[in-house]
C-alpha positions in Angstrom: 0.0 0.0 0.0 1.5 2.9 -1.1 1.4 6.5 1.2 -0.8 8.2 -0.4 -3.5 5.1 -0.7 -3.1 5.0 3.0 -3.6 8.8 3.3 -6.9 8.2 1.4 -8.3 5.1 3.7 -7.2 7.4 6.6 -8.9 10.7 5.2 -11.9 8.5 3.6 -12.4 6.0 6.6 -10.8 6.6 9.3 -11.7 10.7 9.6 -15.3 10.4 7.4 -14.0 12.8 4.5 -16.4 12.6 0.9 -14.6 11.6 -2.4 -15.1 15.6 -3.5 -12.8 16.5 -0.3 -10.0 13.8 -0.4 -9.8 14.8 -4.6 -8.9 18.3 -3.6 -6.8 17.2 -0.9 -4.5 14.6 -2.5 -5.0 16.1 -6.1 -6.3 12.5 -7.5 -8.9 12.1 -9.8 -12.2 10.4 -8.5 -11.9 7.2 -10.8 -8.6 6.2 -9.0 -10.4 6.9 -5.6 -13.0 4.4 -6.9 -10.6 1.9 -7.6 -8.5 2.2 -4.8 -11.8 1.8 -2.3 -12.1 -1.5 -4.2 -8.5 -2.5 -3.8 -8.2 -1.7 -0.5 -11.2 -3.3 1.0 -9.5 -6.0 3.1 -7.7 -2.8 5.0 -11.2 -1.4 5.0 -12.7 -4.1 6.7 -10.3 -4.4 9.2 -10.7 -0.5 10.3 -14.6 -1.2 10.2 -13.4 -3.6 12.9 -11.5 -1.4 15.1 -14.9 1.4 14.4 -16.9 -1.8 16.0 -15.0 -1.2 18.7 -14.5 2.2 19.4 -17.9 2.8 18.8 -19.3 -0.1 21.8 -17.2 1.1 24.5 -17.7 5.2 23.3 -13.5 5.1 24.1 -13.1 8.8 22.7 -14.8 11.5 21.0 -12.8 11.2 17.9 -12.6 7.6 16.2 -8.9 8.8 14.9 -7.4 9.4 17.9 -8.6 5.8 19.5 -7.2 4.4 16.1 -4.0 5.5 16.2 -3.9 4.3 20.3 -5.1 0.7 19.3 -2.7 0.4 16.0 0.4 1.4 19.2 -1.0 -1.4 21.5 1.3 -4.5 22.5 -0.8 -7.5 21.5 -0.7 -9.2 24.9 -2.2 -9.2 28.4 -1.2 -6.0 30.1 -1.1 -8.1 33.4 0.3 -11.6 32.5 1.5 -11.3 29.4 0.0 -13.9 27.9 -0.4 -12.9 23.9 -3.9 -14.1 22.0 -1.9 -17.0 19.7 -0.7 -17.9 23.2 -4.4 -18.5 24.4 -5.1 -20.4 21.4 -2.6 -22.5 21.7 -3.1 -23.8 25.0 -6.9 -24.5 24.1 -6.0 -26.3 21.0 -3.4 -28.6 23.2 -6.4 -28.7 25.5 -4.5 -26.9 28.2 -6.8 -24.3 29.4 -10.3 -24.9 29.6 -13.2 -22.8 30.2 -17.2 -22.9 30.1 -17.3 -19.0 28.8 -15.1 -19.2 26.1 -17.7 -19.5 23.3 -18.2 -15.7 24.4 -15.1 -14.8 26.3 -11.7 -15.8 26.5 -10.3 -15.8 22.8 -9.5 -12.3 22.7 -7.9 -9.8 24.6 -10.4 -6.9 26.5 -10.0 -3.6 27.5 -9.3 -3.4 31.2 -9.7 0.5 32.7 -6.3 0.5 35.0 -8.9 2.6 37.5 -12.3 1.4 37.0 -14.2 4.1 38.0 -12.9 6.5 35.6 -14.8 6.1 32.0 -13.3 4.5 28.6 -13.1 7.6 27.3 -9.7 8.3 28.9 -7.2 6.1 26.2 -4.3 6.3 29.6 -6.5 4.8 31.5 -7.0 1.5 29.0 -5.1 -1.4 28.8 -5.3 -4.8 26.8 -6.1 -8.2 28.8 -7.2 -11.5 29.2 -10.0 -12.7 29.9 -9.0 -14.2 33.3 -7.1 -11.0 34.3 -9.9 -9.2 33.8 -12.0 -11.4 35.1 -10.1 -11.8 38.3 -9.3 -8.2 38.4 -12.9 -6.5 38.9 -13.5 -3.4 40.7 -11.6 -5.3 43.6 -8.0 -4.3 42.9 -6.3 -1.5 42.0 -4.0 -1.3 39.4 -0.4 -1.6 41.3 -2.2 -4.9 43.4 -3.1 -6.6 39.9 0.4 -5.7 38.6 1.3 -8.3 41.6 -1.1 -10.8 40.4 -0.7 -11.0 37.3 2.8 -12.3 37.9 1.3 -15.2 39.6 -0.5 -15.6 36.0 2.3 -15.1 33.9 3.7 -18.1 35.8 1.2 -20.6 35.7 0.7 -19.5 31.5 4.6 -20.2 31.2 4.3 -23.5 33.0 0.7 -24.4 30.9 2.7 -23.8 27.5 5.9 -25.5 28.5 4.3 -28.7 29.1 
């Protein structure tokens, strides 16, 4: 994908801009617009999926600003560490089992570090399991689950090195 193509998904998708606006802006003509909205509709779809998102929880105001935080993110547990190809693999080797994981457990969440402070502050979010967030509640602050999830990361390690 070249610069400017991602320019136009960023200006066209990501910020809401019409064809008539992005034309002027990148000095393209609208038929290679067209065709580039066709080409690119893989990256498309995968934006519409991070919209999904920022759109359920309300994160922020502006859908660029939560896009560009979520593109940064380390793709693992804030807490334990454990990454989502990790999780996989232990229920594949039948390793970790769990009755909620036809809803939960597959994919990281969105912990708030202090949970009475809304999703709307991107500082205040981090990535996590299921069972860290799970286990984590309203109950602990942030520095106590810091503590735990060590205890986590250890029993993962142990889990994937049998």
């Amino acid at each position: 994908m070249t610069d400017q193509q991602k320019e136009f998904l960023r200006l066209h998708i990501i910020c809401g801009e019409n064809f008539a606006a992005i034309e002027q802006k990148l000095s393209l003509p609208r038929p290679t617009l067209t065709q580039w909205y066709e080409e690119l509709r893989p990256e498309r779809e995968r934006i519409a999926k991070i919209r999904k998102i920022w759109t359920t929880k309300k994160f922020t105001p502006v859908f660029e600003d939560f896009y560009k935080w979520y593109n940064e993110l380390e793709r693992k547990c804030h807490y334990c560490d454990i990454t989502e190809s990790e999780i996989a693999e232990l229920l594949e080797s039948g390793k970790l089992a769990t009755k909620r994981i036809a809803t939960r457990g597959r994919k990281l969440e969105y912990d708030r570090k202090e949970p009475n402070l809304p999703y709307n502050d991107l500082k205040n979010i981090v990535l996590c399991c299921y069972w860290c967030n799970n286990a984590k509640t309203d109950t602990f602050t942030y520095d106590e689950f810091k503590e735990v999830g060590k205890v986590f990361k250890s029993i993962w390690q142990q889990r994937m090195a049998k």
